[in-house]
Backbone atoms as SQL, in Angstrom:
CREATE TABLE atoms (id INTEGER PRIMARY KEY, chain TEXT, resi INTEGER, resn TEXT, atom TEXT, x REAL, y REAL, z REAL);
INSERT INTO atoms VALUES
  (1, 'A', 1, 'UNK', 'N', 0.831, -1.187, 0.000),
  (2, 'A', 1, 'UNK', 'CA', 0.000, 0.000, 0.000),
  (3, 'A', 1, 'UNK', 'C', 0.876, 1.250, 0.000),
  (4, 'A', 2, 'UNK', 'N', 0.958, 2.192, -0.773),
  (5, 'A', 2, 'UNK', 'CA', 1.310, 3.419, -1.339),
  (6, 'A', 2, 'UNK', 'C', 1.187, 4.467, 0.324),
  (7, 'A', 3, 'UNK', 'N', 2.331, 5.083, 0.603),
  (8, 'A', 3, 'UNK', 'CA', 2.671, 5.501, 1.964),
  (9, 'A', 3, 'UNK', 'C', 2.464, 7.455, 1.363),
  (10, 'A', 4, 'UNK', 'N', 2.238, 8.187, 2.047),
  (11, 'A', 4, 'UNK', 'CA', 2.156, 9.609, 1.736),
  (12, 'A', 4, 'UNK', 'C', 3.111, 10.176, 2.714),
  (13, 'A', 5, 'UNK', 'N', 4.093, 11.252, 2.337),
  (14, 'A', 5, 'UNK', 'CA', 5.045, 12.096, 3.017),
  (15, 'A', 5, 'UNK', 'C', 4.530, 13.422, 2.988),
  (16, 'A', 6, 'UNK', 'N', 4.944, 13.773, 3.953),
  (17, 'A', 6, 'UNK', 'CA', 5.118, 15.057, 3.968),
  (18, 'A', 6, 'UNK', 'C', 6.589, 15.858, 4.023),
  (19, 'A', 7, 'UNK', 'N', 6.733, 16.981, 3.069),
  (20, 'A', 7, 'UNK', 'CA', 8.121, 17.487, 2.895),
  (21, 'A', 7, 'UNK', 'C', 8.159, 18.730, 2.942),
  (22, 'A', 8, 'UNK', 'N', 8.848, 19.264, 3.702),
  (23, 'A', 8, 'UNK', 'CA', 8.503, 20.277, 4.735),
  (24, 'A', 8, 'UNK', 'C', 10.145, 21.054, 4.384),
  (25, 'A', 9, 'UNK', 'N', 10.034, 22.636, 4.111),
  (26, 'A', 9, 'UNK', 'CA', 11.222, 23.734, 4.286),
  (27, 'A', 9, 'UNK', 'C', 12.192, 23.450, 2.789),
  (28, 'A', 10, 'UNK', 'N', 11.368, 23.287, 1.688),
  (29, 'A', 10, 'UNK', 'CA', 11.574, 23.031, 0.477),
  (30, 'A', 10, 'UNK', 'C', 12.044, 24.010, -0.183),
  (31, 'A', 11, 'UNK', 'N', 13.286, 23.813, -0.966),
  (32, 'A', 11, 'UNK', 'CA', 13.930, 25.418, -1.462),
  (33, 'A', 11, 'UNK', 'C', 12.727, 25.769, -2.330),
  (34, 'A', 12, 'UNK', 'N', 12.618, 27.057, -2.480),
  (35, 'A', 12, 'UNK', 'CA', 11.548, 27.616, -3.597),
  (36, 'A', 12, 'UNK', 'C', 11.762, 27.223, -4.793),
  (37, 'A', 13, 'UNK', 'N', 12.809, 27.062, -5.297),
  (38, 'A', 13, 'UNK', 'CA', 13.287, 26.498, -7.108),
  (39, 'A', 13, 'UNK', 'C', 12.576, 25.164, -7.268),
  (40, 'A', 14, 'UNK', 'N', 11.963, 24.297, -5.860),
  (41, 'A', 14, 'UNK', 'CA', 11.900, 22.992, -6.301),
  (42, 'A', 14, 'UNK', 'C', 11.133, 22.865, -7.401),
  (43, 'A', 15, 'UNK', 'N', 10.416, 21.959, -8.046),
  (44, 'A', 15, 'UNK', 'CA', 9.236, 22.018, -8.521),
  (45, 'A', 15, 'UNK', 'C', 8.814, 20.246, -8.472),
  (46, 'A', 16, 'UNK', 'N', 7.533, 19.801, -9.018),
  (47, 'A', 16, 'UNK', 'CA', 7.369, 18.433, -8.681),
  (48, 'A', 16, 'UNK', 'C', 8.192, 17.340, -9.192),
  (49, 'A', 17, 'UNK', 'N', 8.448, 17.651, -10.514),
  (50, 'A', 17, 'UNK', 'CA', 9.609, 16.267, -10.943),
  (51, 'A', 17, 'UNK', 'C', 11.098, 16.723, -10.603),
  (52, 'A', 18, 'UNK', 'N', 11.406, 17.549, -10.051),
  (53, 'A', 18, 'UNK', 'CA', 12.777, 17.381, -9.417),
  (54, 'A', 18, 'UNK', 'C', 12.578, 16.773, -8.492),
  (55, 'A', 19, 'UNK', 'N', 11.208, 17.043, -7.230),
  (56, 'A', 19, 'UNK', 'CA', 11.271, 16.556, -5.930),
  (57, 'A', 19, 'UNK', 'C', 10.934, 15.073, -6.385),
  (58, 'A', 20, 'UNK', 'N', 10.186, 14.592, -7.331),
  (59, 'A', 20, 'UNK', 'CA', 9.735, 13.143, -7.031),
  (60, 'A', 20, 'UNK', 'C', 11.600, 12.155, -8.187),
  (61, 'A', 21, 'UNK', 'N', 12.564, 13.191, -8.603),
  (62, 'A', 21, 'UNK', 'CA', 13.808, 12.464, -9.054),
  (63, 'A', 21, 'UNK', 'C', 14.369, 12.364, -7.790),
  (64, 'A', 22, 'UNK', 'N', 14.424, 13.403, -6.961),
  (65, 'A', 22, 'UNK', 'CA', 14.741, 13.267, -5.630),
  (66, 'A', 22, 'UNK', 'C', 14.626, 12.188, -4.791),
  (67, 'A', 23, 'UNK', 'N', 13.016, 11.718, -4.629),
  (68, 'A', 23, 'UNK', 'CA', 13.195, 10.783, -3.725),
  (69, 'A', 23, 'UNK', 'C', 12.783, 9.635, -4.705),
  (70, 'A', 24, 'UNK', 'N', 13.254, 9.410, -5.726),
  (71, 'A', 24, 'UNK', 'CA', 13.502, 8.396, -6.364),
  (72, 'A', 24, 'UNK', 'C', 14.749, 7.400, -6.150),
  (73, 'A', 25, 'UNK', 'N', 15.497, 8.119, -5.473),
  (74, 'A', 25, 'UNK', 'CA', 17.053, 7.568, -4.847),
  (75, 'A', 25, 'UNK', 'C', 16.372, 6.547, -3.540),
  (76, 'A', 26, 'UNK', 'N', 15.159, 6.530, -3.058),
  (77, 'A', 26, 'UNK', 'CA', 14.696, 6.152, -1.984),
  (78, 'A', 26, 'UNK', 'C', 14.149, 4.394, -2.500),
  (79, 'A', 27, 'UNK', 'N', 13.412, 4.831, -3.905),
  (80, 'A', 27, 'UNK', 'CA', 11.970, 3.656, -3.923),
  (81, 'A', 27, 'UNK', 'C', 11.131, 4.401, -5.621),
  (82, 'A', 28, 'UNK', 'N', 10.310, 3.471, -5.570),
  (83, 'A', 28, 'UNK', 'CA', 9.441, 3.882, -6.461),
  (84, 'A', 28, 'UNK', 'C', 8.352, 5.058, -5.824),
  (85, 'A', 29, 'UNK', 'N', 8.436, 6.308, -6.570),
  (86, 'A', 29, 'UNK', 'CA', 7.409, 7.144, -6.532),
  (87, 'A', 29, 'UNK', 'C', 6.272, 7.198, -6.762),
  (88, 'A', 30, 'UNK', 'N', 5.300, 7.152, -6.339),
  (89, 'A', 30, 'UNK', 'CA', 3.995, 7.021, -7.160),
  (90, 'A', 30, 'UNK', 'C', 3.840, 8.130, -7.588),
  (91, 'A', 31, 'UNK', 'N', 3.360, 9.480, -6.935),
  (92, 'A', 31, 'UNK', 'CA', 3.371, 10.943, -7.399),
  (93, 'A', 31, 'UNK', 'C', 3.969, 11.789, -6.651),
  (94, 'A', 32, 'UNK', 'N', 4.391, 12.854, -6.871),
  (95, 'A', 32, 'UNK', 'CA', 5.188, 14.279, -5.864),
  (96, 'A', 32, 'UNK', 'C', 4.256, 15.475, -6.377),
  (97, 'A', 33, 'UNK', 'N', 4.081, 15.990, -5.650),
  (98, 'A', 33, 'UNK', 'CA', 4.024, 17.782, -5.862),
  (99, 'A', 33, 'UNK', 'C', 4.128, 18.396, -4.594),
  (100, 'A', 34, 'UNK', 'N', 4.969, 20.240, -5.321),
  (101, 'A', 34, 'UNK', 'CA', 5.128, 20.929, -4.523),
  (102, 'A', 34, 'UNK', 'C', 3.745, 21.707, -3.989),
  (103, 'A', 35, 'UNK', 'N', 3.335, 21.949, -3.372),
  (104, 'A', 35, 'UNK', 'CA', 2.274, 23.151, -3.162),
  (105, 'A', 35, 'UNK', 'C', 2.231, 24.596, -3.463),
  (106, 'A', 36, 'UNK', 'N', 1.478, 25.504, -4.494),
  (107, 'A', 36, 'UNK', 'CA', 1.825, 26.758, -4.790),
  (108, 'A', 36, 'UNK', 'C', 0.860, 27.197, -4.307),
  (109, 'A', 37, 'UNK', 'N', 1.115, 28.764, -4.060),
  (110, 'A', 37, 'UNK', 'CA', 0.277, 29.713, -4.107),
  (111, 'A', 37, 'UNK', 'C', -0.561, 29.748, -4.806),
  (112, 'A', 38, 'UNK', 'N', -2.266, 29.948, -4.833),
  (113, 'A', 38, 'UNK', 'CA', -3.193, 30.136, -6.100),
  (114, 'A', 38, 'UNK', 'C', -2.683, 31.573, -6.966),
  (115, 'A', 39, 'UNK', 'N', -2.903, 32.594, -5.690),
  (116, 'A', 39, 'UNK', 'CA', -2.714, 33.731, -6.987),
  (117, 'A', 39, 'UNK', 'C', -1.376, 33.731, -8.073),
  (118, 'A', 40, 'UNK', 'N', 0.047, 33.380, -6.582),
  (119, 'A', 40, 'UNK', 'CA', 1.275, 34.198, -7.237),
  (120, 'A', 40, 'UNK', 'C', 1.624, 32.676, -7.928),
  (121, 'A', 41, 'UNK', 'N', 1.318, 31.406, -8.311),
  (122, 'A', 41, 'UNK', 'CA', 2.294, 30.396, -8.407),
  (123, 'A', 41, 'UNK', 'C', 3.486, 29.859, -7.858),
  (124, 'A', 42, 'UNK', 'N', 3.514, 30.743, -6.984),
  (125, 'A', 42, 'UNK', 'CA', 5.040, 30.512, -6.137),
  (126, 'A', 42, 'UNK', 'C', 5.177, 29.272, -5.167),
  (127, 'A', 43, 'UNK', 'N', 6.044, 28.368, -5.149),
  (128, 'A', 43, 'UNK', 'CA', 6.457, 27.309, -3.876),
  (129, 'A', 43, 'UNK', 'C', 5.620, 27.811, -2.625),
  (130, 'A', 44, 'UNK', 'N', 4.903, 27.523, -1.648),
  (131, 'A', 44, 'UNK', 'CA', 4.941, 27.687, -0.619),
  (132, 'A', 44, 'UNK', 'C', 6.022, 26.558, 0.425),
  (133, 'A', 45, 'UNK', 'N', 6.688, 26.678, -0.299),
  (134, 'A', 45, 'UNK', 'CA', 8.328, 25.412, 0.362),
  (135, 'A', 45, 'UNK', 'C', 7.575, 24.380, 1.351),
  (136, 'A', 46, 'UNK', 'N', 6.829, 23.076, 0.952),
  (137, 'A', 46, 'UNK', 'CA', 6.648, 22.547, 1.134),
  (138, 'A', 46, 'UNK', 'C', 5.868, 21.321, 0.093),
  (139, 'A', 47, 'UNK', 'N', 5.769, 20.217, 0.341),
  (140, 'A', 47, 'UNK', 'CA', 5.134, 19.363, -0.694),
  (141, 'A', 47, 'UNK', 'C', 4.669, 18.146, 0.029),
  (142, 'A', 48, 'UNK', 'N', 3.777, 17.155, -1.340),
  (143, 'A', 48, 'UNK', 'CA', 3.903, 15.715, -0.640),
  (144, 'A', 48, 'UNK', 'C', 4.431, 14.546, -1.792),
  (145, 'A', 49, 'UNK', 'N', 4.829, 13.317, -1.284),
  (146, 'A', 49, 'UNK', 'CA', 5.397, 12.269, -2.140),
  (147, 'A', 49, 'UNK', 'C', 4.700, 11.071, -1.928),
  (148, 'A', 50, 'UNK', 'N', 4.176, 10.400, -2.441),
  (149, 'A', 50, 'UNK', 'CA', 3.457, 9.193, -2.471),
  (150, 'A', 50, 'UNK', 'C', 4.511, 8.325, -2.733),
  (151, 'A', 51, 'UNK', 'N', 4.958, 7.633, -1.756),
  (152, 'A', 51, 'UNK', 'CA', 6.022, 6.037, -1.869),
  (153, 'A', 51, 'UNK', 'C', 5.146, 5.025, -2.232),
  (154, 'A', 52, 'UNK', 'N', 5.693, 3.934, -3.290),
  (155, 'A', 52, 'UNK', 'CA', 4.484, 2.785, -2.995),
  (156, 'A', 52, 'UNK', 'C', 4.353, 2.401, -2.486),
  (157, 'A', 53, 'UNK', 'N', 5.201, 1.269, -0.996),
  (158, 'A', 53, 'UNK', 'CA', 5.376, 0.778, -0.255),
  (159, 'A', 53, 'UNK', 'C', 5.425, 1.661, 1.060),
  (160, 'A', 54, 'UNK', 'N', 5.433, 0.916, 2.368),
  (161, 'A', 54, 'UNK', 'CA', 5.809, 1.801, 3.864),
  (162, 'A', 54, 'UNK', 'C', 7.371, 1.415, 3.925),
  (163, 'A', 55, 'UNK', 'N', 7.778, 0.616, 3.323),
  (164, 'A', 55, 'UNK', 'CA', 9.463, 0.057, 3.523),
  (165, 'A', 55, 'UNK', 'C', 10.028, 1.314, 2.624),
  (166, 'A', 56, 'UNK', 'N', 9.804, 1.404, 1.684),
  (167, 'A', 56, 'UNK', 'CA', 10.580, 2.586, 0.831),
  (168, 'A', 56, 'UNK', 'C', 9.725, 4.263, 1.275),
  (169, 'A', 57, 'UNK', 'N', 9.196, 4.655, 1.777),
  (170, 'A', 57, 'UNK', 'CA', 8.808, 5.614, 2.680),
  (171, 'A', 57, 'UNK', 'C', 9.690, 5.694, 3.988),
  (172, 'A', 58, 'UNK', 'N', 9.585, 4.295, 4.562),
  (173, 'A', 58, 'UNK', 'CA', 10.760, 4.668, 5.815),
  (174, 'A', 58, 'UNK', 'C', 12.005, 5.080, 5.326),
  (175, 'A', 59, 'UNK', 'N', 12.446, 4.196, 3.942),
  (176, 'A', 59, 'UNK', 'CA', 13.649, 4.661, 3.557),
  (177, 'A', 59, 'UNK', 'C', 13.931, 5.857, 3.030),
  (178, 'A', 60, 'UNK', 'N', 13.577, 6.988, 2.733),
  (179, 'A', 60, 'UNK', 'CA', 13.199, 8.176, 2.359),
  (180, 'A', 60, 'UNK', 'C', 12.647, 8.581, 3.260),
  (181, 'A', 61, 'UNK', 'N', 12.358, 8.645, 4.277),
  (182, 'A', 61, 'UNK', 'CA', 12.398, 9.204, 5.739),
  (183, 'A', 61, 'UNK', 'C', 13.897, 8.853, 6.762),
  (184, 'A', 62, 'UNK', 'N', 14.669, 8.129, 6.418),
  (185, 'A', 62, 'UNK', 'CA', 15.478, 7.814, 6.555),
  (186, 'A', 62, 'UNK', 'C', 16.718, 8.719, 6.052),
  (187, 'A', 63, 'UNK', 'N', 16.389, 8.889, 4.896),
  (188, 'A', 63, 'UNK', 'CA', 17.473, 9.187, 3.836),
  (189, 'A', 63, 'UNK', 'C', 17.614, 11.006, 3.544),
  (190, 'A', 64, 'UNK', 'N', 16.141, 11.218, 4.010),
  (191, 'A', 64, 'UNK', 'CA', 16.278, 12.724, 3.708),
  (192, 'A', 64, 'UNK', 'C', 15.698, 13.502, 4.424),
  (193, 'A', 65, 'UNK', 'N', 15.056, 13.061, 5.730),
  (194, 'A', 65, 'UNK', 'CA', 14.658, 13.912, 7.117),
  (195, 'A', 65, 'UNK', 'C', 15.894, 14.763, 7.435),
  (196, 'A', 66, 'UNK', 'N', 16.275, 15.859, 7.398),
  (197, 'A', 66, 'UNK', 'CA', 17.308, 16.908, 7.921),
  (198, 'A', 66, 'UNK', 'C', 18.400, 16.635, 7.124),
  (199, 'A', 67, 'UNK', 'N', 18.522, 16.613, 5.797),
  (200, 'A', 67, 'UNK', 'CA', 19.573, 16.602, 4.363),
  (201, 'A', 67, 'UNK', 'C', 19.003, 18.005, 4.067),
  (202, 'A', 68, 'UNK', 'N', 20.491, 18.711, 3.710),
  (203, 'A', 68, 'UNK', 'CA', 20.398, 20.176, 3.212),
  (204, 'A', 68, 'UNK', 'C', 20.339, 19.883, 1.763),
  (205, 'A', 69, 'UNK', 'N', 19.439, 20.339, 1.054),
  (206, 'A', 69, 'UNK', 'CA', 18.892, 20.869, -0.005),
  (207, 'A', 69, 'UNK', 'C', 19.217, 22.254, -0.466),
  (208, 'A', 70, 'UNK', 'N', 19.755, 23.071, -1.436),
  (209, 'A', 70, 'UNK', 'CA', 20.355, 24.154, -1.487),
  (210, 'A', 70, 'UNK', 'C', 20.615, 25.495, -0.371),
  (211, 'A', 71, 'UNK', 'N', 21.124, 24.315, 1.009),
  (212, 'A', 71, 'UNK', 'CA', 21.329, 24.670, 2.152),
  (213, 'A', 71, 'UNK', 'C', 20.149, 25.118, 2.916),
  (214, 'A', 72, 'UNK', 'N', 19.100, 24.166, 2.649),
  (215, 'A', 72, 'UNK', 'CA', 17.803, 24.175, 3.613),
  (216, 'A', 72, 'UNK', 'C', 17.603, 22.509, 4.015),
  (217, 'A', 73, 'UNK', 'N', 17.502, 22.544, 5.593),
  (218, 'A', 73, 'UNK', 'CA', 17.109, 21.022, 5.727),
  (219, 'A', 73, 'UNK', 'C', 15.804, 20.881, 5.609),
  (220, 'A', 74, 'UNK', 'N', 15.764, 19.517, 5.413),
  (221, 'A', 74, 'UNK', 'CA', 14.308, 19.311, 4.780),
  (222, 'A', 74, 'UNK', 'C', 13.747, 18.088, 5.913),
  (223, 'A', 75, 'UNK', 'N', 12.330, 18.697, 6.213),
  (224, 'A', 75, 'UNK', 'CA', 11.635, 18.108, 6.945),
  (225, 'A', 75, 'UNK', 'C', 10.842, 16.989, 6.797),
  (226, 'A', 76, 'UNK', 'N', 11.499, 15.922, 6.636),
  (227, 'A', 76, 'UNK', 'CA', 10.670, 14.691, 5.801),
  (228, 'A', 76, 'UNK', 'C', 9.364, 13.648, 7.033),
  (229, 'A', 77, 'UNK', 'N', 8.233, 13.372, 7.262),
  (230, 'A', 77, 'UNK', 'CA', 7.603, 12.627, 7.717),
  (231, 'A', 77, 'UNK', 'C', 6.540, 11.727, 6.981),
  (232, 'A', 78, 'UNK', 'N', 5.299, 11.439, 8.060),
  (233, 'A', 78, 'UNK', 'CA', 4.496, 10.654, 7.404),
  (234, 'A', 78, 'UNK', 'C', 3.352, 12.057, 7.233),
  (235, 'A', 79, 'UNK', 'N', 2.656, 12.078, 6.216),
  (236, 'A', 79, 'UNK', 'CA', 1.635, 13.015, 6.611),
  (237, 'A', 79, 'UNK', 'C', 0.816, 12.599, 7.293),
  (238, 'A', 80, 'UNK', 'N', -0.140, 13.687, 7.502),
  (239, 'A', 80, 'UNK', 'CA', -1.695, 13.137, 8.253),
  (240, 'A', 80, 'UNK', 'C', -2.718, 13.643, 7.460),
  (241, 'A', 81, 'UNK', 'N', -3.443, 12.907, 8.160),
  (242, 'A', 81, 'UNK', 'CA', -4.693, 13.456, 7.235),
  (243, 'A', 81, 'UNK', 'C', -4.854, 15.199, 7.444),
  (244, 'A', 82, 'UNK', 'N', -5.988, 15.634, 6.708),
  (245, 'A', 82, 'UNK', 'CA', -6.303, 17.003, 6.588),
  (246, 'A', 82, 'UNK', 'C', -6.975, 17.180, 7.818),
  (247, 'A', 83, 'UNK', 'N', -6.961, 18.273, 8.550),
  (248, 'A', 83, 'UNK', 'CA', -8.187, 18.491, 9.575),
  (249, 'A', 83, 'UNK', 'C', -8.900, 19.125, 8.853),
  (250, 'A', 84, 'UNK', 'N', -10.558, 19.081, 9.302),
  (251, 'A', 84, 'UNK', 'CA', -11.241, 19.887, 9.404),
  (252, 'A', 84, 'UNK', 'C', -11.150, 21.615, 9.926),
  (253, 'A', 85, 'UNK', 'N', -10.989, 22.335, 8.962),
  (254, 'A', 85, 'UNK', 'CA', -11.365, 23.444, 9.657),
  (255, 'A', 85, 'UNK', 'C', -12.812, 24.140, 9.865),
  (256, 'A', 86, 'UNK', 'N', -12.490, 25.065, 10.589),
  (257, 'A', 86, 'UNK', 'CA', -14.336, 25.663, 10.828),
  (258, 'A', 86, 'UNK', 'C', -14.583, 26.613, 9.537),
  (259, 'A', 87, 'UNK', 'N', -15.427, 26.848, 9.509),
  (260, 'A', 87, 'UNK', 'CA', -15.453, 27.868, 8.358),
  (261, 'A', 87, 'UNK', 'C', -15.554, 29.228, 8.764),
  (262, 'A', 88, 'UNK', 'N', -14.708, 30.097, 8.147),
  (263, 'A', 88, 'UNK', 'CA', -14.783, 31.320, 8.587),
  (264, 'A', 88, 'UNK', 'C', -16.096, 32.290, 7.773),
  (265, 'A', 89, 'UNK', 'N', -15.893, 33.425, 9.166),
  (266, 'A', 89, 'UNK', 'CA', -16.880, 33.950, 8.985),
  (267, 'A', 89, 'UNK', 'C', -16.528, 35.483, 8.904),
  (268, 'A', 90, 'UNK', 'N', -17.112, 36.418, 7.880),
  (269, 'A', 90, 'UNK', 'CA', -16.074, 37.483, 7.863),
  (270, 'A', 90, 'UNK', 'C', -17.057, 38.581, 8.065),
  (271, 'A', 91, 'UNK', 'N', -18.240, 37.803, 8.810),
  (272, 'A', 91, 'UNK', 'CA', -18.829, 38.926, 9.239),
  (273, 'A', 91, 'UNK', 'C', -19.977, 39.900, 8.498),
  (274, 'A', 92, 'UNK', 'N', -19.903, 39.106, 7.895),
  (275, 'A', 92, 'UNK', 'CA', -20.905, 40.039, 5.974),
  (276, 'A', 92, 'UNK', 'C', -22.403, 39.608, 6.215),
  (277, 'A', 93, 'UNK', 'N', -23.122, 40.020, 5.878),
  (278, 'A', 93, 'UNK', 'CA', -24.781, 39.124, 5.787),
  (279, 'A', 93, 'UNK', 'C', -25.281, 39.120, 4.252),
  (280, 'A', 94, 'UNK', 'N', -25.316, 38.355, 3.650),
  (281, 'A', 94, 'UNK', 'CA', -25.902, 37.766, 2.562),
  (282, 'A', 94, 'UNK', 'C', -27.051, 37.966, 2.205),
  (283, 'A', 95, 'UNK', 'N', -27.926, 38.175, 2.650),
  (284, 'A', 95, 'UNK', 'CA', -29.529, 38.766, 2.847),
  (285, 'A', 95, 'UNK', 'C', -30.215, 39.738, 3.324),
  (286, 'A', 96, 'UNK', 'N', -29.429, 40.678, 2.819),
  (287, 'A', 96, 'UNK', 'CA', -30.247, 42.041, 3.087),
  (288, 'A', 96, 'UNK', 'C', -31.177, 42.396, 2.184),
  (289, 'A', 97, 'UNK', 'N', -32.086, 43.396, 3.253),
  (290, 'A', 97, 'UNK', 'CA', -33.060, 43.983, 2.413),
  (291, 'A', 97, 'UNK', 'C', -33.048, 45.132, 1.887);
C-alpha cells in the first residue's frame, strides 16, 4: 500500500519532478508535488510524495529527514490526514433587504 510524506522547508526552485527524481534515490514514486500559491504560483516550500510501499517511505524518511537541499534542511515525515477546519466567517450578511 502506497505511503504519503510530507516534505517540509523546500527550497523555492523545487518544482514536482525534481522533488519526485529526488526521492527516487529512496523507492518507487507514485506521485510528488510541490504546493503553490493560487494567486502568485510561487512554492509555498513545502510538498507531498506518495512512496508505494511503507518500507521505501521509511527509507526516504530515513534518507532525507534533515539533508540540506540548497542549504535548507528538509523536513521529511508521514503526513496526516487534513483536519477539518471551521469555516470562517467574515462577518458580511448575505440577505439584506
Amino acid at each position: 500500500m502506497a505511503q504519503k510524506l510530507y516534505v517540509g522547508n523546500l527550497p523555492y526552485s523545487m518544482r514536482d519532478d525534481s522533488l519526485s527524481d529526488l526521492f527516487a534515490q529512496a523507492g518507487s514514486v507514485v506521485s510528488a508535488s510541490v504546493i503553490t500559491d493560487r494567486m502568485s504560483g510561487r512554492s509555498k516550500g513545502f510538498g507531498f510524495v506518495e512512496m508505494s510501499s511503507d518500507a521505501e517511505a521509511q527509507a526516504a524518511i530515513d534518507m532525507f529527514n534533515g539533508k540540506e537541499i540548497e542549504g535548507r534542511p528538509l523536513t521529511v515525515n508521514e503526513a496526516r490526514p487534513k483536519e477539518d477546519r471551521p469555516k470562517r466567517d467574515f462577518g458580511g450578511q448575505r440577505d439584506r433587504y
